[in-house]
C-alpha positions in Angstrom: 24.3 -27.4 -60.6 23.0 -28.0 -57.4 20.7 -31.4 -55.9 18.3 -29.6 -54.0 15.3 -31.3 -54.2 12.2 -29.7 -55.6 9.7 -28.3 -52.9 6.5 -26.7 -53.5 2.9 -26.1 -55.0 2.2 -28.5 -58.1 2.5 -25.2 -60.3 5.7 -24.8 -59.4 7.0 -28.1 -59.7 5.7 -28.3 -63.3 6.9 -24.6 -64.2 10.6 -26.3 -63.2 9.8 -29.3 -65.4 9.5 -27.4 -67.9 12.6 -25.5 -67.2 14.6 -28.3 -67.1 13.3 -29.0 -70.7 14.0 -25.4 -71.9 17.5 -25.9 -70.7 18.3 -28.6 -73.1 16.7 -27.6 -75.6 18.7 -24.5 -75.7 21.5 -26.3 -75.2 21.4 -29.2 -77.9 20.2 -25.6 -79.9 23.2 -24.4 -79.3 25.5 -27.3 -80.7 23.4 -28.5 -84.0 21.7 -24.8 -84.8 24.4 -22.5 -84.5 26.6 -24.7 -86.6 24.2 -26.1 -89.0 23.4 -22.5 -89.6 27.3 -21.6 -90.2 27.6 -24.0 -92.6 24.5 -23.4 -94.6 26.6 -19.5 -94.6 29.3 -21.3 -96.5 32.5 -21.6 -94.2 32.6 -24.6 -93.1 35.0 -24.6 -90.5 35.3 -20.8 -89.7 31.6 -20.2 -89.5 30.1 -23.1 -88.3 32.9 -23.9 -85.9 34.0 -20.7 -85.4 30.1 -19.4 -84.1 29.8 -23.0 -82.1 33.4 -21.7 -80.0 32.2 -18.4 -79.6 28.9 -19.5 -78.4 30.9 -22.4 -75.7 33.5 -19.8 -75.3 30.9 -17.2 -73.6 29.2 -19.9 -71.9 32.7 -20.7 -70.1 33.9 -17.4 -69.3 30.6 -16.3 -68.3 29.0 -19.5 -66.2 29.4 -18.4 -62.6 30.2 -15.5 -62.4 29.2 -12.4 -60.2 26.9 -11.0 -62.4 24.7 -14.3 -63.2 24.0 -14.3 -59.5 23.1 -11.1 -58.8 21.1 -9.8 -61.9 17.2 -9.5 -62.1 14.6 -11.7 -64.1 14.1 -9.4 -66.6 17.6 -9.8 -67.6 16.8 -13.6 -68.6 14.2 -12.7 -70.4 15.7 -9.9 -72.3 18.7 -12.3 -73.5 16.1 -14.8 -74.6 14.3 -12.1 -76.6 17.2 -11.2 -78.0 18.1 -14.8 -78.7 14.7 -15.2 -80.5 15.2 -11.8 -82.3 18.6 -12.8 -83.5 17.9 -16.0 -85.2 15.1 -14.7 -86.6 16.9 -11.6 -88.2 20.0 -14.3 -89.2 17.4 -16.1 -91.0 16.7 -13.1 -93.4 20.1 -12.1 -93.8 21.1 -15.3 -95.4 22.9 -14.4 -98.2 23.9 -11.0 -97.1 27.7 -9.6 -97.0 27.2 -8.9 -93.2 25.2 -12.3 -92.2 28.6 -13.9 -90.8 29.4 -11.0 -88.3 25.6 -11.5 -87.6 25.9 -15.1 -86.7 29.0 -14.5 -84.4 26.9 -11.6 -82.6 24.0 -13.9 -82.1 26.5 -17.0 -80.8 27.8 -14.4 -78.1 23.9 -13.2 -76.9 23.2 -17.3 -77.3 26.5 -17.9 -74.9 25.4 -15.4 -72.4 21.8 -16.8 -72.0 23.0 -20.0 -71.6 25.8 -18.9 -69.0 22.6 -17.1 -67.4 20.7 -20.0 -67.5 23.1 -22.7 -66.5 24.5 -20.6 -63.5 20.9 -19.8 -62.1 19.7 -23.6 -62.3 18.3 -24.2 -58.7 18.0 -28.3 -59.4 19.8 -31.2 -61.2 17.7 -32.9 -64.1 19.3 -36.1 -63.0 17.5 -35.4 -59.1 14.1 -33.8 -59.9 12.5 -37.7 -60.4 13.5 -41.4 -61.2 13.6 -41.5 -64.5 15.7 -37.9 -66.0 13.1 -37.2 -69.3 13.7 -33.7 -69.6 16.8 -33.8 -71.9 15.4 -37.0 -73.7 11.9 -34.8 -74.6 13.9 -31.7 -75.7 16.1 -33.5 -78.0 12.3 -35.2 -79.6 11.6 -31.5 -79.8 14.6 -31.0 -81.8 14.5 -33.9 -84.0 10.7 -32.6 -85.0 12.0 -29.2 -86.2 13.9 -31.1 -88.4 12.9 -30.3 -91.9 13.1 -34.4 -94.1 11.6 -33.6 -97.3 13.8 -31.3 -99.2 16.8 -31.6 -97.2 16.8 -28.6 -95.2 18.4 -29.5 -91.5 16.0 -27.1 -89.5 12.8 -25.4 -90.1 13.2 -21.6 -89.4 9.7 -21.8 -87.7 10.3 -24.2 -85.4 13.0 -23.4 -84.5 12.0 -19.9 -83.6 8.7 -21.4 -81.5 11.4 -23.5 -79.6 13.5 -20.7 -78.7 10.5 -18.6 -77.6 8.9 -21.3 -75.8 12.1 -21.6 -73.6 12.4 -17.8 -73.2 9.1 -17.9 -71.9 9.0 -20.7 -69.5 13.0 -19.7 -68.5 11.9 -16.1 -67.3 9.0 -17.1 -65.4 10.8 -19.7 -63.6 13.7 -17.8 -63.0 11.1 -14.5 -61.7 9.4 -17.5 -59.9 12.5 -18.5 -58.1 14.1 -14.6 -57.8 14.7 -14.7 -53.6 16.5 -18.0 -54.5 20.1 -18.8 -54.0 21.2 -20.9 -56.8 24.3 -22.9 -56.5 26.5 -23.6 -59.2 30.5 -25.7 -58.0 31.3 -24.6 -61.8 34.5 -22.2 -61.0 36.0 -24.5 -58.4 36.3 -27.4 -60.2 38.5 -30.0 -60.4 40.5 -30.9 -63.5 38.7 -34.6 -63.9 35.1 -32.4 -64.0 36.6 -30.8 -67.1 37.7 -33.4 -69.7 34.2 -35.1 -70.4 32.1 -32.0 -71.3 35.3 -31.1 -73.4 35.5 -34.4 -75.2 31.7 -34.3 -75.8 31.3 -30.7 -77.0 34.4 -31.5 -79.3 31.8 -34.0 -81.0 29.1 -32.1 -81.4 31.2 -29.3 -82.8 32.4 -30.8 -85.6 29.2 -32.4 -87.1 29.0 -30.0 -89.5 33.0 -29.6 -90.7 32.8 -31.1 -94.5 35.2 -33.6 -93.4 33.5 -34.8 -90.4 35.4 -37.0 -89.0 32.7 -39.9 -88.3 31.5 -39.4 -92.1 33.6 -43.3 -92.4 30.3 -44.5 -91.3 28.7 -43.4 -94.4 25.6 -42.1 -92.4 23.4 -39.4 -93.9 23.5 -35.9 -92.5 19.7 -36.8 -90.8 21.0 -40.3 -89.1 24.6 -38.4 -88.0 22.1 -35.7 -86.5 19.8 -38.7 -84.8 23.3 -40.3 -83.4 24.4 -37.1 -81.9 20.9 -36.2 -80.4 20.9 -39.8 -79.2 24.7 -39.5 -77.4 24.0 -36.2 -75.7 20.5 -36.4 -74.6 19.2 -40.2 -74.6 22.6 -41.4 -73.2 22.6 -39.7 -70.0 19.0 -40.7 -68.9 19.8 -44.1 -69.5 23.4 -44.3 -67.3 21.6 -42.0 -64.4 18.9 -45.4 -64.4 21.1 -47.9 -64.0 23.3 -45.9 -62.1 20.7 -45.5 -59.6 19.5 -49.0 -59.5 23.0 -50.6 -59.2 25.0 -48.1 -57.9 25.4 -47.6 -53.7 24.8 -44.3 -53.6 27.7 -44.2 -50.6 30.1 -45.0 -53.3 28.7 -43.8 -56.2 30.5 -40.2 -56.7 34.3 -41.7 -56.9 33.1 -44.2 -58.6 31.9 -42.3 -61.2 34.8 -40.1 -61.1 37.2 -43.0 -62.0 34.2 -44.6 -64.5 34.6 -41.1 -66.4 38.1 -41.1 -66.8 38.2 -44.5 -67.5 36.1 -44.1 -70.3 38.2 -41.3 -72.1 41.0 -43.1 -71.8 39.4 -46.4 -73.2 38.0 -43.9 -76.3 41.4 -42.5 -76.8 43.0 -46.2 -77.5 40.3 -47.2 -79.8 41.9 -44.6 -82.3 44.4 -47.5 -82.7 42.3 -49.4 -85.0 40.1 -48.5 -87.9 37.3 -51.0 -88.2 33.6 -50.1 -87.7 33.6 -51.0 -84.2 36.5 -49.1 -83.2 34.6 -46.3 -85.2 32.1 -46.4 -83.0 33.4 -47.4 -79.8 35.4 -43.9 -80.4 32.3 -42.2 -80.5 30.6 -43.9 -77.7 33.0 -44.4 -75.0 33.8 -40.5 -74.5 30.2 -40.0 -74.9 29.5 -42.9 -72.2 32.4 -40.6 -70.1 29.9 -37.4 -70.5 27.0 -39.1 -69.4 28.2 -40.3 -66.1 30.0 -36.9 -65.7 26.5 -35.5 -65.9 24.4 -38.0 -64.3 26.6 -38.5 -61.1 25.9 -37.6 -57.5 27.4 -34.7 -56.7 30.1 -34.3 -53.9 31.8 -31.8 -51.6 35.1 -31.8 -53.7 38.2 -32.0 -51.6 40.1 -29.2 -51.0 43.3 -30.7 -52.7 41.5 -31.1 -56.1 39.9 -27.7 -56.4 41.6 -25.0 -58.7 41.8 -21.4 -58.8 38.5 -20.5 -60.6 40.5 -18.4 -63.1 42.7 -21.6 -63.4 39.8 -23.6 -64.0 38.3 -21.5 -66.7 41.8 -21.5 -68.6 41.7 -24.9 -68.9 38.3 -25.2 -69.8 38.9 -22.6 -72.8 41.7 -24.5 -73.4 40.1 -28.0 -73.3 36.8 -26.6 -74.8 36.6 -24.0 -77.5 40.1 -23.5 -78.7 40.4 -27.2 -78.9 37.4 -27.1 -81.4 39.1 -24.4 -82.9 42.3 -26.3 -83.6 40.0 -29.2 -85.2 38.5 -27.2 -87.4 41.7 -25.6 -88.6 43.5 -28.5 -89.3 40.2 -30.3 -90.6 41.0 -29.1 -93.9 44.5 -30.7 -94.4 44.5 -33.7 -91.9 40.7 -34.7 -92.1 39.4 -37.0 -89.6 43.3 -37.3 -87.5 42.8 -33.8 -86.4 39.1 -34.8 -84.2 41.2 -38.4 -83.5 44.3 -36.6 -81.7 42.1 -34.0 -80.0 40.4 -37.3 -78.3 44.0 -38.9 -77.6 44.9 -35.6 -75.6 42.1 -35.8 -73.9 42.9 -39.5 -73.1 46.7 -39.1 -72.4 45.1 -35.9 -69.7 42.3 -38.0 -68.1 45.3 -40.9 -67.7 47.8 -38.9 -66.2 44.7 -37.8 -63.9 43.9 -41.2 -62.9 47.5 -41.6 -62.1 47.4 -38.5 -59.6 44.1 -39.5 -58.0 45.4 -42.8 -57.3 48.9 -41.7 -55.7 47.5 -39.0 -53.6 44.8 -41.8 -52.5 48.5 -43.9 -51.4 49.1 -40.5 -49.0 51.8 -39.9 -51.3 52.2 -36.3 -53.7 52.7 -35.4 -57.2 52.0 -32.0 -57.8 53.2 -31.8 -61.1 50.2 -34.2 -62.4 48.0 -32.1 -60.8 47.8 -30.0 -63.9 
């Protein structure tokens, strides 16, 4: 996304407030609805997971690409009714032979929205003020459609009025903002700008598998929920703070770079033990990774790091979805070691990255870790 600052009347300013809000909402959506929603469907891994990846998948392949630049409003608005539409028809269908296919069609219109909206994002939540609120507001929004009584995760109204709420205030801003260029460094990025969003979406995904893999906490479905809002959402606005109290902002971008990697790898060697704290420390250290991947200042990337953008969205798919995909496979046999040696790939990868950035900062050249 890019920094540009926000410019303009006071309605416009609020109208990309709100945006900003609408964004994660759909997003943190996306990751707890979708797969909530394939669970409560009755395959754990192959619905839930399986609508989760498609929806990520789409949003990969999709995310700055030709069209998402050069379409019109109404075409954000359209995806967003259909969004709307589609959980609202999958809600009725519950019990239905053809509610699964149903699911998996609405995760695709879902991915494509959010490809849409993430492509077409004009500002960075983390620039728009001094303290980033949106993402921590839109996962309170979330929290209240959650349903505590009876033990239903969502309630099918609220969740609906959030996802029209955001179609709303996404297609005005976007038709607000149409003679825009928006600026999105997705395609050409380097491998380091990969490995947090992997490592956190790989959390998120598999909240719902029967077997989750944090379940050795013995948390309720409602606090594991709170925890995962809390990591994605709360996290980030927190690091971008004291980031930009303590943090020169001259050095701040490699910093952060190595800080992220750092982090994954630190996550990845906590899977050695298996008290509570290295539990959690698993949990929090890639999160901590995928909040200062998010929250950092954004750079011109050196030419030497970028990849070929069908390169780049290889290894995201890679990384990302099919990752998931493997987790959830091997969930059912290997329980909580197939999430644990997902994270120490992702480790032994953001290592041997380290180890490249460091050599080629020695003048010196190994292409082969350049992967």
């Amino acid at each position: 996304m890019s920094d540009t600052q926000v410019a303009g009347p006071q309605a416009q300013r609020a109208l990309t407030h709100a945006r900003e809000v609408a964004h994660w909402l759909v997003l943190l959506l996306g990751w707890l609805w979708l797969g909530e929603r394939g669970m409560q469907l009755g395959w754990s891994w192959a619905s839930g997971v399986l609508a989760v990846a498609m929806w990520w998948s789409v949003r990969l392949l999709c995310r700055g690409s030709a069209w998402t630049f050069r379409c019109a409003p109404w075409a954000m608005g359209l995806l967003g009714v259909f969004t709307v539409g589609g959980a609202g028809a999958l809600e009725r269908a519950a019990g239905l032979p053809w509610a699964h296919g149903l699911l998996l069609g609405l995760a695709v219109v879902w991915g494509l929205w959010s490809a849409l909206i993430e492509t077409r994002s004009h500002v960075s939540t983390f620039r728009l003020g001094p303290v980033a609120w949106h993402p921590v507001l839109a996962a309170a929004l979330v929290a209240c459609c959650w349903h505590w009584p009876d033990g239903a995760p969502f309630t099918h109204g609220g969740v609906m009025a959030l996802l029209a709420a955001c179609a709303g205030f996404l297609y005005a801003h976007d038709r607000s903002t149409a003679s825009q260029t928006p600026a999105c460094r997705g395609p050409r990025a380097p491998l380091q700008t990969l490995l947090a969003p992997s490592a956190m979406g790989l959390m998120m995904g598999t909240l719902w598998l029967g077997n989750a893999w944090c379940s050795s906490l013995g948390w309720s479905n409602e606090q594991m929920v709170g925890a995962h809002l809390a990591l994605m959402a709360g996290l980030p606005c927190l690091t971008a703070l004291l980031m930009r109290g303590f943090l020169p902002s001259h050095a701040a971008s490699a910093l952060q770079v190595h800080a992220s990697l750092c982090l994954l790898v630190l996550g990845a060697l906590m899977l050695l033990g298996d008290s509570l704290v290295h539990t959690i420390l698993v949990m929090l250290l890639p999160s901590l990774a995928w909040a200062v991947h998010c929250s950092r200042q954004r750079a011109a990337v050196d030419a030497r790091q970028k990849l070929a953008p069908w390169l780049t969205r290889i290894l995201a798919l890679v990384l990302g979805p099919l990752l998931l995909l493997a987790v959830g496979a091997a969930s059912p046999l290997q329980g909580p070691w197939a999430m644990q040696s997902a994270l120490a790939l992702l480790g032994v990868l953001a290592a041997g990255q380290l180890v490249f950035l460091w050599w080629r900062k020695q003048g010196l050249h190994l292409p082969f870790l350049a992967i």
